[in-house]
MARLOFI-379888 format. One record per residue: residue in three letters; x, y, z of N, C-alpha, C, CB in turn. Coordinates in nm, 3 decimals. Glycine has a CB too. Layout:
@tordren = ALA; n.c1 = X; n.c2 = Y; n.c3 = Z; ca.c1 = X; ca.c2 = Y; ca.c3 = Z; c.c1 = X; c.c2 = Y; c.c3 = Z; cb.c1 = X; cb.c2 = Y; cb.c3 = Z
...
//
This chain:
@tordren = UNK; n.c1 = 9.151; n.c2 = 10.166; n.c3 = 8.198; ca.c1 = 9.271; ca.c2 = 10.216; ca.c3 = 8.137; c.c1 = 9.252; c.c2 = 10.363; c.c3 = 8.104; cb.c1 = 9.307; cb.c2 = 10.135; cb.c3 = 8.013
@tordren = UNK; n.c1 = 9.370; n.c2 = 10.468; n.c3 = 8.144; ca.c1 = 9.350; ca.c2 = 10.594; ca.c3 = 8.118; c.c1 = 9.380; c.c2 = 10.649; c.c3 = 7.943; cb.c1 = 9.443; cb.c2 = 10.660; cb.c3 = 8.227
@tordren = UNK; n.c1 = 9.301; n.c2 = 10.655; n.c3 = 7.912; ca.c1 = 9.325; ca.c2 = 10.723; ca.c3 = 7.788; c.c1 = 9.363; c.c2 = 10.929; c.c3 = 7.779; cb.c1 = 9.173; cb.c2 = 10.677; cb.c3 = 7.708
@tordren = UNK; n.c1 = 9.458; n.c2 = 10.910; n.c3 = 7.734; ca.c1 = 9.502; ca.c2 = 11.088; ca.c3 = 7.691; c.c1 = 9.527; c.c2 = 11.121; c.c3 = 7.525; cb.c1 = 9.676; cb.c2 = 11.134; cb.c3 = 7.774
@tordren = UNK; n.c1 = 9.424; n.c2 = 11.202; n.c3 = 7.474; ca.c1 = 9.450; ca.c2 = 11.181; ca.c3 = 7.324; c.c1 = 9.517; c.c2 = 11.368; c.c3 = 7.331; cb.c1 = 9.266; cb.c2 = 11.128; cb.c3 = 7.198
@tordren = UNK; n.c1 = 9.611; n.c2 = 11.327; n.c3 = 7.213; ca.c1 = 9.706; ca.c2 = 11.449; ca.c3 = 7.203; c.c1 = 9.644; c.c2 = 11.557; c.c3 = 7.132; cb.c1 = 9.839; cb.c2 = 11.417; cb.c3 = 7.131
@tordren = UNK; n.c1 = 9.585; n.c2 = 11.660; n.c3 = 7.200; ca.c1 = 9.551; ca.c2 = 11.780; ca.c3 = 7.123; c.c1 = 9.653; c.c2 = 11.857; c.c3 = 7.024; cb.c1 = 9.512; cb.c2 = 11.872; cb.c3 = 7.220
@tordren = UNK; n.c1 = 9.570; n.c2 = 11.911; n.c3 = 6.937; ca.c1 = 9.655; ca.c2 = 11.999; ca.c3 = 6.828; c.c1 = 9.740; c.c2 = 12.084; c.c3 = 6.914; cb.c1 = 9.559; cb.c2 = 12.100; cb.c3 = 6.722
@tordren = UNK; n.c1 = 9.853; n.c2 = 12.079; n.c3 = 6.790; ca.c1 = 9.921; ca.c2 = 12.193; ca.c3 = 6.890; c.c1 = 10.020; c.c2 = 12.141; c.c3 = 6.999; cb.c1 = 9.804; cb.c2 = 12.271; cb.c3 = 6.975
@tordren = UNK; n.c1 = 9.976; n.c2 = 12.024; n.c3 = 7.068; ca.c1 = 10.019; ca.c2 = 12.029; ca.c3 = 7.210; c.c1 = 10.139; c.c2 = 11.907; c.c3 = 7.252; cb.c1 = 9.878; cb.c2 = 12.009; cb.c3 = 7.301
@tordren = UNK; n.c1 = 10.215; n.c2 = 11.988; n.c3 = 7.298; ca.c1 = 10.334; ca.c2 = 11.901; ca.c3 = 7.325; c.c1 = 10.335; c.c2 = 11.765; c.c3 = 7.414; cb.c1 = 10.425; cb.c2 = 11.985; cb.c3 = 7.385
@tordren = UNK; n.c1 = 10.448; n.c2 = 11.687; n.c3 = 7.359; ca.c1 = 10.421; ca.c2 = 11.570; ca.c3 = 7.442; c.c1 = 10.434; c.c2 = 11.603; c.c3 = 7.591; cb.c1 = 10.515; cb.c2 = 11.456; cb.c3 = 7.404
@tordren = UNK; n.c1 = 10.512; n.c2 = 11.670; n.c3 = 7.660; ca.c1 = 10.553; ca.c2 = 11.702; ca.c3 = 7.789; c.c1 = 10.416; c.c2 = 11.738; c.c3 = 7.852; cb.c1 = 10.666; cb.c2 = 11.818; cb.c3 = 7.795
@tordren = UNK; n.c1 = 10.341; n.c2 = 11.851; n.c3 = 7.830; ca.c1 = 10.210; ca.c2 = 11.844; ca.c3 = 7.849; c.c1 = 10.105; c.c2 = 11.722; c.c3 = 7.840; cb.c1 = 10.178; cb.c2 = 11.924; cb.c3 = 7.776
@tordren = UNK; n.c1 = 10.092; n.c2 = 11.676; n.c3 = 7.703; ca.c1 = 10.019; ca.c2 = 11.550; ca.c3 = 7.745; c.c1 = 10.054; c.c2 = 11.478; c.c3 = 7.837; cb.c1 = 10.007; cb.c2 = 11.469; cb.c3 = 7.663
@tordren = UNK; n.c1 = 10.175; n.c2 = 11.458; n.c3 = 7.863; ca.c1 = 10.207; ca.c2 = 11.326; ca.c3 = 8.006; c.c1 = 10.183; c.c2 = 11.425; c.c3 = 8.106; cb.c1 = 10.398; cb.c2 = 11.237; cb.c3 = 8.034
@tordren = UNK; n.c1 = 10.180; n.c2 = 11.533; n.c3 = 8.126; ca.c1 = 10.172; ca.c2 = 11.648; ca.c3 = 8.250; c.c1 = 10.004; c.c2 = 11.582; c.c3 = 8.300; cb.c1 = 10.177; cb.c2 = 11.868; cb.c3 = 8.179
@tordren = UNK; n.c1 = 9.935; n.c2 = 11.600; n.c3 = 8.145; ca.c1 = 9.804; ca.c2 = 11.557; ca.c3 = 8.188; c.c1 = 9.728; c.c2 = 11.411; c.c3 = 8.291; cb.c1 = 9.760; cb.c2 = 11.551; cb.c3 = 8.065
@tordren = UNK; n.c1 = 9.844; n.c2 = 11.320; n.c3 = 8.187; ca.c1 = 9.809; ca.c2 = 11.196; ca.c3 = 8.217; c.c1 = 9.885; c.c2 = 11.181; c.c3 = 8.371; cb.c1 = 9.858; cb.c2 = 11.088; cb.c3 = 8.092
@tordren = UNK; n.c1 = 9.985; n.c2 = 11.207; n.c3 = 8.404; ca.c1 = 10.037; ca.c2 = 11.216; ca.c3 = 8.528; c.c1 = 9.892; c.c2 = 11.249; c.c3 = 8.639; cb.c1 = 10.164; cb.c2 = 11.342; cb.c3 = 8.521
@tordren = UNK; n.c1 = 9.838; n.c2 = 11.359; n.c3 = 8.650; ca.c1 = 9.736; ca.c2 = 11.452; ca.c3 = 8.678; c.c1 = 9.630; c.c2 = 11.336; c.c3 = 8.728; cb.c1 = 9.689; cb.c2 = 11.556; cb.c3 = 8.539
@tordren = UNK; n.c1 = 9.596; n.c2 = 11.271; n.c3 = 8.568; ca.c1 = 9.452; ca.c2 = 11.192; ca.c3 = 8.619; c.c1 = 9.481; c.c2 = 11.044; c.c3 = 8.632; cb.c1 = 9.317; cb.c2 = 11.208; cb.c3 = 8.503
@tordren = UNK; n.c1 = 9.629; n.c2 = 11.036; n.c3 = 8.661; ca.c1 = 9.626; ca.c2 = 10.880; ca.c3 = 8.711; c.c1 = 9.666; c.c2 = 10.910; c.c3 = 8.902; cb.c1 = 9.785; cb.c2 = 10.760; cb.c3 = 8.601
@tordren = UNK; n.c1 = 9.715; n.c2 = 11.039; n.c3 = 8.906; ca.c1 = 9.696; ca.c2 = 11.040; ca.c3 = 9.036; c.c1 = 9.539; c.c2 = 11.064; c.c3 = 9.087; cb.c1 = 9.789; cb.c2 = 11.141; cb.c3 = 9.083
@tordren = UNK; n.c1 = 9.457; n.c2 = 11.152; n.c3 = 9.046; ca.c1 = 9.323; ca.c2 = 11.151; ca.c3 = 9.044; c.c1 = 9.263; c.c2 = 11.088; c.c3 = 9.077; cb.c1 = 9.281; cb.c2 = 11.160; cb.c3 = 8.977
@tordren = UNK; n.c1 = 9.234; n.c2 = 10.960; n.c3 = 9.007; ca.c1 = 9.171; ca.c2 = 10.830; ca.c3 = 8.990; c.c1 = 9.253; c.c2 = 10.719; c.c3 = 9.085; cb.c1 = 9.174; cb.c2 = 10.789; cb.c3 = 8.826
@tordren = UNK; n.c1 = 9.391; n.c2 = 10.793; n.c3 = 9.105; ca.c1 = 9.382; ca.c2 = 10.706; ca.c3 = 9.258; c.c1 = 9.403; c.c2 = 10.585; c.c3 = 9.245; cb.c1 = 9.252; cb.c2 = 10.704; cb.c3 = 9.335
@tordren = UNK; n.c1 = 9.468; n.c2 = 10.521; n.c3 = 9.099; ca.c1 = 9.530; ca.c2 = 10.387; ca.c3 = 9.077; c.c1 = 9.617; c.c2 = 10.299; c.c3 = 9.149; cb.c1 = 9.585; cb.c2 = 10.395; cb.c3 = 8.989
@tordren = UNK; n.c1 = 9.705; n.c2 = 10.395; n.c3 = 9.111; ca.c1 = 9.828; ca.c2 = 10.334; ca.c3 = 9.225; c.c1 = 9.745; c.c2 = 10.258; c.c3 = 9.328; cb.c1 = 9.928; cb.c2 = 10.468; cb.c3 = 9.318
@tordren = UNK; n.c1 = 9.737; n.c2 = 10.369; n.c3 = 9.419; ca.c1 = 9.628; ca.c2 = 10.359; ca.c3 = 9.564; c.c1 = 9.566; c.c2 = 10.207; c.c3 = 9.525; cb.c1 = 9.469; cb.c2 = 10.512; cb.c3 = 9.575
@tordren = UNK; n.c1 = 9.467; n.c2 = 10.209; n.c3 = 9.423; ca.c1 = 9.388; ca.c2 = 10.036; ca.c3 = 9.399; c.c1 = 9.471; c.c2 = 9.896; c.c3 = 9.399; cb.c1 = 9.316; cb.c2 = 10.026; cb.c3 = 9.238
@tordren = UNK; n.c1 = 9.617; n.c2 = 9.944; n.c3 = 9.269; ca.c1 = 9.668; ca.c2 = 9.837; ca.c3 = 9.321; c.c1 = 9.737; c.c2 = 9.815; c.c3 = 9.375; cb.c1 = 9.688; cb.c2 = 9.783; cb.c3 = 9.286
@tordren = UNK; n.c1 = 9.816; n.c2 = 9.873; n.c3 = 9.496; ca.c1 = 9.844; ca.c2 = 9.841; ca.c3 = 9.610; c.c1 = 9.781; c.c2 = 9.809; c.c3 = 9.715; cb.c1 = 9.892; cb.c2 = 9.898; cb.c3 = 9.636
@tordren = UNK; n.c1 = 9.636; n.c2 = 9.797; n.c3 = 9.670; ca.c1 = 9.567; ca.c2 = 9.765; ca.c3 = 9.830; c.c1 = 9.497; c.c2 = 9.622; c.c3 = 9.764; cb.c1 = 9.420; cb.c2 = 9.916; cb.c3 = 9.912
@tordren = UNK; n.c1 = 9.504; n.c2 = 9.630; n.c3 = 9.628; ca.c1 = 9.421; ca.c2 = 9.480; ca.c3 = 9.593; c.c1 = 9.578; c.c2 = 9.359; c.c3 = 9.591; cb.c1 = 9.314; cb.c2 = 9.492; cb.c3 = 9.378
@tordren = UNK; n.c1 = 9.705; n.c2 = 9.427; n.c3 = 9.609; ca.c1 = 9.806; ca.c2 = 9.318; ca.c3 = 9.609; c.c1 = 9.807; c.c2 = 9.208; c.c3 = 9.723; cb.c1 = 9.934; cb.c2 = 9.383; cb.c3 = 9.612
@tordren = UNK; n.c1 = 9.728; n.c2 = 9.219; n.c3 = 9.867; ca.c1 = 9.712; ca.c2 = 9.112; ca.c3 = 9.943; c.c1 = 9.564; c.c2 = 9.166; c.c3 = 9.976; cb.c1 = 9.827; cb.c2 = 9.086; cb.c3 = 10.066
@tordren = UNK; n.c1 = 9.521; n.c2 = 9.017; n.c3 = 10.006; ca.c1 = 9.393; ca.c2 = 9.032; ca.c3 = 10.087; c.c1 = 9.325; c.c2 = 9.091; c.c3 = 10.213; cb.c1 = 9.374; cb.c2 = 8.946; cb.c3 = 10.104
@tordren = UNK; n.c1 = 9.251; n.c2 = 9.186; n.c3 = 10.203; ca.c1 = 9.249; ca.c2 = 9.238; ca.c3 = 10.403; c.c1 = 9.095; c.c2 = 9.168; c.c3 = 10.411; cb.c1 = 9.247; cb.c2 = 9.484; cb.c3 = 10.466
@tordren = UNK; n.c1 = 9.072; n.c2 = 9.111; n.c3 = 10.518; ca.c1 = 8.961; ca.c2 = 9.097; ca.c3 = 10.567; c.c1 = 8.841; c.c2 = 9.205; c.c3 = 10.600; cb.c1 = 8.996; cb.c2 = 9.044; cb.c3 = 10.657
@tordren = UNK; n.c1 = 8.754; n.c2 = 9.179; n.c3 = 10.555; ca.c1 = 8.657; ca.c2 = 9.231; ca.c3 = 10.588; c.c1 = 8.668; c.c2 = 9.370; c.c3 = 10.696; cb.c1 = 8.590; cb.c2 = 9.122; cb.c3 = 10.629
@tordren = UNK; n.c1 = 8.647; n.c2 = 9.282; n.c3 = 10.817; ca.c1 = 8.679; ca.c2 = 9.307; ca.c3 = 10.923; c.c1 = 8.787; c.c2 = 9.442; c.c3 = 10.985; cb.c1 = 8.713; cb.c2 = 9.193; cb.c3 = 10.941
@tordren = UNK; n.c1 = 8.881; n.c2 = 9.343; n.c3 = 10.902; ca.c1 = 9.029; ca.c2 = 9.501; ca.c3 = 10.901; c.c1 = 8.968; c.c2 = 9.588; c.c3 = 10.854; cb.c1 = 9.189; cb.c2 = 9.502; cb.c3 = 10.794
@tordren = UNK; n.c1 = 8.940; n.c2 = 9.597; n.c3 = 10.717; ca.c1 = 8.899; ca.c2 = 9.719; ca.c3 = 10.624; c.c1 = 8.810; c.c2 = 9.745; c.c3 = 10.688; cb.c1 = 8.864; cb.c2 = 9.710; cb.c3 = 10.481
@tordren = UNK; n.c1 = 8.683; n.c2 = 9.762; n.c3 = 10.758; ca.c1 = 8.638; ca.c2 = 9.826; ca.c3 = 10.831; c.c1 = 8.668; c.c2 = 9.907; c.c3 = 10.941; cb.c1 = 8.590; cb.c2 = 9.778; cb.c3 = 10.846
@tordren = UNK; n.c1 = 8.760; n.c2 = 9.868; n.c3 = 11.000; ca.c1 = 8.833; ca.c2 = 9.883; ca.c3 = 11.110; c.c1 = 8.927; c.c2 = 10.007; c.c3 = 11.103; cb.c1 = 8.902; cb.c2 = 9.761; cb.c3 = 11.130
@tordren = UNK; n.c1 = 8.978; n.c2 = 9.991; n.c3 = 10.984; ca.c1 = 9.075; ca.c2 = 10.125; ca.c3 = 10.947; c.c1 = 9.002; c.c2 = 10.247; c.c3 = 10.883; cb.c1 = 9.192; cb.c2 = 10.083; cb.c3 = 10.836
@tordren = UNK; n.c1 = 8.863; n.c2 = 10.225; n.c3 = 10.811; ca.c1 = 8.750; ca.c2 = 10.339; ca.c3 = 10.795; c.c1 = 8.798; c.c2 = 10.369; c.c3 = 10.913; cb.c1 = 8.579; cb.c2 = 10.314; cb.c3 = 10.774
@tordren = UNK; n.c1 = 8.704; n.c2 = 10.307; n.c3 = 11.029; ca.c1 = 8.654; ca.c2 = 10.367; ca.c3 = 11.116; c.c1 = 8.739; c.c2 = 10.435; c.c3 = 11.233; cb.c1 = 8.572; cb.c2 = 10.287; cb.c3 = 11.151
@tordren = UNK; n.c1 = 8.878; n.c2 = 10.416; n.c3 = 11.203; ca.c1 = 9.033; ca.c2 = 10.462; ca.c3 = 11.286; c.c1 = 9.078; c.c2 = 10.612; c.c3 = 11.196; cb.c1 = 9.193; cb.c2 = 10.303; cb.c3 = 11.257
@tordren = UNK; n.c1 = 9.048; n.c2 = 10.597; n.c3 = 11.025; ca.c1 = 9.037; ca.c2 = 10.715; ca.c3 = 10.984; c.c1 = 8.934; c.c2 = 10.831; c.c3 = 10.986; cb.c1 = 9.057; cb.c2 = 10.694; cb.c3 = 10.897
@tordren = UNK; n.c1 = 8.832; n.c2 = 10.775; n.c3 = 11.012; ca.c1 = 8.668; ca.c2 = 10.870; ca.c3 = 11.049; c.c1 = 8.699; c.c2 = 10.940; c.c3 = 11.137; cb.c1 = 8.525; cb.c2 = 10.795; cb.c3 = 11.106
@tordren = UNK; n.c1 = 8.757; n.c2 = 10.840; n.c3 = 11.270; ca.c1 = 8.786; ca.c2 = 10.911; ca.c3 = 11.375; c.c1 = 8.893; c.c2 = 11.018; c.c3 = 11.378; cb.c1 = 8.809; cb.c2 = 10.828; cb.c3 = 11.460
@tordren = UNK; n.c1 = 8.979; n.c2 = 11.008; n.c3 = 11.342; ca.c1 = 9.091; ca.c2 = 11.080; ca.c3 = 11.304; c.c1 = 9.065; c.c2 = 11.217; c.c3 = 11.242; cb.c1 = 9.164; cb.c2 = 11.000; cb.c3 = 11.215
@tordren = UNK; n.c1 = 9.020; n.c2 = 11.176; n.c3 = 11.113; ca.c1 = 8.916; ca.c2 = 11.335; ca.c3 = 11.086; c.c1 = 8.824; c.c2 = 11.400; c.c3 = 11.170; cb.c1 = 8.819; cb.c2 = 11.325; cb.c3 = 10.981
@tordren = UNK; n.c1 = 8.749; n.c2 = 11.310; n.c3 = 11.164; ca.c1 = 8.664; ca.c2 = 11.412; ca.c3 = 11.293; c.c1 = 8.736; c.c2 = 11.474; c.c3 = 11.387; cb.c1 = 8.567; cb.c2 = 11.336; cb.c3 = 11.389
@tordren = UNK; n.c1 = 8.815; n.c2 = 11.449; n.c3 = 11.465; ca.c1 = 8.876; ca.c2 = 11.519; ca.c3 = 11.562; c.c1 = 8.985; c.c2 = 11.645; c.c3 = 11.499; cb.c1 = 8.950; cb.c2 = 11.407; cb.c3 = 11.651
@tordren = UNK; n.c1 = 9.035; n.c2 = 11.634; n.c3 = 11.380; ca.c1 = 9.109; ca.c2 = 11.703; ca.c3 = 11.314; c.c1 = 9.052; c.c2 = 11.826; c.c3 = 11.312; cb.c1 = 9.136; cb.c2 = 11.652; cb.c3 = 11.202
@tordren = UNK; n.c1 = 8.911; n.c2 = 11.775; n.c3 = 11.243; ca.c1 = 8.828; ca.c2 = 11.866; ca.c3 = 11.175; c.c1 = 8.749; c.c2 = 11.951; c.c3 = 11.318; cb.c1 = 8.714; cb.c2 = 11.773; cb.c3 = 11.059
@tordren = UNK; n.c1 = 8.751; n.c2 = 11.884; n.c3 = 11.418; ca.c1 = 8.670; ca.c2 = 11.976; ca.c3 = 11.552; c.c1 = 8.814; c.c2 = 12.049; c.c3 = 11.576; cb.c1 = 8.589; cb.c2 = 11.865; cb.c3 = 11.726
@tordren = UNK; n.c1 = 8.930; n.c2 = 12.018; n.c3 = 11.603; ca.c1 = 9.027; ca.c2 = 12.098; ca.c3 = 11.659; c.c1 = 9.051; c.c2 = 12.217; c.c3 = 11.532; cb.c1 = 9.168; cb.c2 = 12.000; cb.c3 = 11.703
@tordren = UNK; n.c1 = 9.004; n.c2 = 12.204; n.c3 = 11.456; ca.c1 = 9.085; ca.c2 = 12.330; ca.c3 = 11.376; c.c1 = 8.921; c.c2 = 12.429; c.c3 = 11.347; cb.c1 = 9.195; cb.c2 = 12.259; cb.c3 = 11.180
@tordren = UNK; n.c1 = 8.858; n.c2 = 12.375; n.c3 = 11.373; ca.c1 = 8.717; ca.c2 = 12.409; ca.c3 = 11.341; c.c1 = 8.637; c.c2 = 12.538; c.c3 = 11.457; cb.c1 = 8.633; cb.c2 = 12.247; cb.c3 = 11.351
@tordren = UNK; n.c1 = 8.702; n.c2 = 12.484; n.c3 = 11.588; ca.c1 = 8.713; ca.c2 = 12.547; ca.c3 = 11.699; c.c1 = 8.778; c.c2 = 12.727; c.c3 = 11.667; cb.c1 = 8.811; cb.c2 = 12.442; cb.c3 = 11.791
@tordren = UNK; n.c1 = 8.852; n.c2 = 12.759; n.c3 = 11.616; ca.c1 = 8.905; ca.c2 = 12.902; ca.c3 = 11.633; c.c1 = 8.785; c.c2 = 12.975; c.c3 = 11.584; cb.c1 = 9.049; cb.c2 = 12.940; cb.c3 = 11.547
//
């Protein structure tokens, strides 16, 4: 659970600015939408290794100039 404690001084709009910040960060969302159905093993490996590839080639084509 993300905790944001309100500094002196500091407005609520800012504190949620913050907390906005480090719940995208931490990439929550992202967790539970991928723990809402089960992927096999198998899949989840499968899509690493479809995104690895993907970068790598990204990363040689722009890497090249």
């Amino acid at each position: 659970m993300l905790k944001i404690i309100l500094r002196e001084g500091e407005s609520i709009d800012r504190a949620l600015k913050r907390y906005k910040r480090k719940h995208r960060n931490v990439k929550q969302m992202e967790q539970i939408r991928e723990r809402k159905e089960y992927k096999k093993k198998s899949v989840r490996l499968r899509e690493e290794k479809k995104k690895a590839i993907y970068r790598n080639r990204y990363l040689e084509e722009n890497t090249k100039d």
